[in-house]
PLY file of the C-alpha trace (Angstrom):
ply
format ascii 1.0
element vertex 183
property float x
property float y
property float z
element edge 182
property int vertex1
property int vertex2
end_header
102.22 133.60 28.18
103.01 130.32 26.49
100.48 128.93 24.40
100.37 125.39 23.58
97.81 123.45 21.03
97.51 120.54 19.29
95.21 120.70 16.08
94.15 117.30 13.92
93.72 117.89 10.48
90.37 117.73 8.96
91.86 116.17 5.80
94.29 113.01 4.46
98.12 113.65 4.17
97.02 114.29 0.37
94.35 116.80 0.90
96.78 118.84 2.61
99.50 118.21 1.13
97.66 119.52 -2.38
96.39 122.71 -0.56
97.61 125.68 -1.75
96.35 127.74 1.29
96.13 126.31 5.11
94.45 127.84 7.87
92.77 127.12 10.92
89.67 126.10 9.20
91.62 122.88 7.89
91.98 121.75 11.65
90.16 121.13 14.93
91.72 121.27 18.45
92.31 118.35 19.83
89.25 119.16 22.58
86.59 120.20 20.14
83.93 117.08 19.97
84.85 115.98 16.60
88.28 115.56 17.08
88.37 111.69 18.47
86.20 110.92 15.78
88.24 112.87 13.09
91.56 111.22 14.78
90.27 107.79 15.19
88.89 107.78 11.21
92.49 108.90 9.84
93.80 105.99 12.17
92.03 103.64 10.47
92.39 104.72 6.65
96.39 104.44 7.68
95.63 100.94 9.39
96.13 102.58 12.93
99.65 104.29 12.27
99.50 107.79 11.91
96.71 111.26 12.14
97.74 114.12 10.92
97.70 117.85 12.49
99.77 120.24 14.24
101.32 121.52 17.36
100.94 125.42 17.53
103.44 127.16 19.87
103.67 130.66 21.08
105.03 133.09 23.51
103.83 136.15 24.44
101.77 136.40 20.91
104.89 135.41 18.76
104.46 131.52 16.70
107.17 129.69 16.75
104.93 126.94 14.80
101.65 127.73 12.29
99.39 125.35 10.48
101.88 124.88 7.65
104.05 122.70 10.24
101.90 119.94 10.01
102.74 116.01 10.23
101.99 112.94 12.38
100.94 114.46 15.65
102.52 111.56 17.57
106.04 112.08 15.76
105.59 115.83 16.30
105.32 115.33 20.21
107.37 112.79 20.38
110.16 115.01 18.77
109.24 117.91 21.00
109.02 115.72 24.16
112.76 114.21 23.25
114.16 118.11 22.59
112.72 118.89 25.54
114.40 115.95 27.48
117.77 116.40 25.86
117.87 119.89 26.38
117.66 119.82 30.77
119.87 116.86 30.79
122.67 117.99 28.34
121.94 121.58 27.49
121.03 120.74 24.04
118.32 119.19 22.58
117.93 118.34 18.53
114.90 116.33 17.66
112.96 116.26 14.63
112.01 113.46 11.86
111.93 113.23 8.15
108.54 112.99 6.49
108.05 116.56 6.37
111.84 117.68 7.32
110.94 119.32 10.74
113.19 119.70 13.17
113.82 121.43 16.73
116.84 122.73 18.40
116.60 124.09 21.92
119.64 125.10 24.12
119.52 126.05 27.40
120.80 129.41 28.35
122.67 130.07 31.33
121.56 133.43 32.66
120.68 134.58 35.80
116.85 133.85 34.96
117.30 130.75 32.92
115.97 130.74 29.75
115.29 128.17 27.01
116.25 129.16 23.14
113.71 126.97 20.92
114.07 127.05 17.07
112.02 125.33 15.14
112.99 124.62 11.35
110.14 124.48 9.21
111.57 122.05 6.86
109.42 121.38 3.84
106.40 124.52 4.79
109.17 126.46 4.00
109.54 125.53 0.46
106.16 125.01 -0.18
104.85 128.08 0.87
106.94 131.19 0.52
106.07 132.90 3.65
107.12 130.33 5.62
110.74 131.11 7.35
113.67 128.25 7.09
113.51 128.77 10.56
111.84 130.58 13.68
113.61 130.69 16.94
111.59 132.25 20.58
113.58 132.89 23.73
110.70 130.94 26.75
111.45 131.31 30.53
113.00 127.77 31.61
110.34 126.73 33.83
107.18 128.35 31.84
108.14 126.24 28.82
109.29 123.37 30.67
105.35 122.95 32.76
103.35 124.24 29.58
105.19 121.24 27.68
104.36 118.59 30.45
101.00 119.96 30.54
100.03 120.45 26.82
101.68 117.04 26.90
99.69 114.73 28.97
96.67 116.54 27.60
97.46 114.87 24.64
98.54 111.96 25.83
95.00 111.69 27.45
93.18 112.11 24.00
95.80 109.75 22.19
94.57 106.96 24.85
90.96 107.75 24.05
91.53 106.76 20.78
90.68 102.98 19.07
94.97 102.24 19.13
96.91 104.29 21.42
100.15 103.60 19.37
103.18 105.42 21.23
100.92 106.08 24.52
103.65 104.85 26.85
106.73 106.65 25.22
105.10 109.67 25.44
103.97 108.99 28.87
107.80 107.81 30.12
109.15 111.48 28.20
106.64 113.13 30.24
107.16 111.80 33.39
111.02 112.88 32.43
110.61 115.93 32.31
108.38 116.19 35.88
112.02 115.06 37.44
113.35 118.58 36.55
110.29 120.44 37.75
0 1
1 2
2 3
3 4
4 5
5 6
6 7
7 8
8 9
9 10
10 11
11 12
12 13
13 14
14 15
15 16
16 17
17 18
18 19
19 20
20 21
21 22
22 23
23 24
24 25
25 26
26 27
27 28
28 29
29 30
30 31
31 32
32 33
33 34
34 35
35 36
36 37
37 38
38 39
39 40
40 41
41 42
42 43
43 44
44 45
45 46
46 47
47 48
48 49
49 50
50 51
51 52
52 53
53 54
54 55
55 56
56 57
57 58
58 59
59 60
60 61
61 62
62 63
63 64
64 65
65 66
66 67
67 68
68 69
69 70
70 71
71 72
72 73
73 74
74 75
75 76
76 77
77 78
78 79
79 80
80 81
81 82
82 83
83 84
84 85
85 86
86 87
87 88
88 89
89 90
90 91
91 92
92 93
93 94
94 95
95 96
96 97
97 98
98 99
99 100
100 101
101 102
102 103
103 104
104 105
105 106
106 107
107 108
108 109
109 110
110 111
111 112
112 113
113 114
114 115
115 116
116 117
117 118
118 119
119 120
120 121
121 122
122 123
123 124
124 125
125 126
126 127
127 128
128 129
129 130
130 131
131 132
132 133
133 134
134 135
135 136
136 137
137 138
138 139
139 140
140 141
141 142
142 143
143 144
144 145
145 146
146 147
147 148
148 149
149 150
150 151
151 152
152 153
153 154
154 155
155 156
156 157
157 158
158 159
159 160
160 161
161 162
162 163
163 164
164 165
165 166
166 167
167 168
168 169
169 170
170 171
171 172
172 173
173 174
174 175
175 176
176 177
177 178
178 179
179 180
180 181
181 182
């Protein structure tokens, strides 16, 4: 089972940034009531360009991503979204971007059941917190990652349109609609 779930952080890039110890405490999923509000007050404090969070990703009880990944949710999908892209149409996908030094790599495996290798470095978690690996990488059935990322994916393109400024709305929406040509 491929899990899928983007958090917003309860706090300013500071906040967390100053933590010493994250957890799920410091973040709300993106359908719990609060979150538009939560989402929609961080977009104004940055003048409408960025809320901060995470995108947690698992397979069959495994993370690939924790709380510590944390950055601009939009540039975190985005990057995912582009990876994702990349990957069906070349066999290789490297997104990532550098305010926190995340970054994904996912490679398409030719096998009879075809398989998707995702590895996620951790950039900056990884230094701050010494738990965190450089680097995590989870083997996801082609297709099971492929409609779990269009789905997770419009869900929160449908919350980033609820919001006061729907910033990259339409890139997200054109990445999505993408990836539906390889379903």
């Amino acid at each position: 089972m491929v899990t899928i779930q983007t958090y917003i952080s309860k706090n300013n890039y500071d906040a967390i940034d100053n933590k010493k110890l994250l957890d799920n405490e410091d973040f709300i999923p993106i359908h719990h009531l609060n979150a538009k509000q939560l989402a929609n007050q961080q977009l104004i404090n940055s003048k409408g360009t960025t809320f901060y969070g995470t995108v947690i990703i698992s397979y069959q009880h495994q993370f690939l991503s924790s709380f510590y990944d944390w950055d601009d949710v939009d540039d975190i999908w985005l990057s995912i979204l582009q990876a994702m892209y990349d990957c069906l149409n070349t066999g290789i996908g490297n997104s990532g971007f550098s305010e926190r030094s995340m970054d994904w790599q996912l490679k398409k495996l030719i096998e009879k059941n075809p398989a998707i290798l995702f590895t996620w470095y951790h950039g900056f978690a990884s230094k701050e917190w010494n738990d965190i690996p450089i680097k995590t990488t989870l083997r996801f059935p082609e297709n099971l990652l492929l409609n779990n990322i269009i789905e997770k994916g419009t869900t929160y393109l449908k919350f980033r349109d609820s919001l006061y400024d729907s910033g990259p709305s339409q890139n997200i929406n054109q990445l999505i609609n993408n990836l539906r040509s390889f379903k």
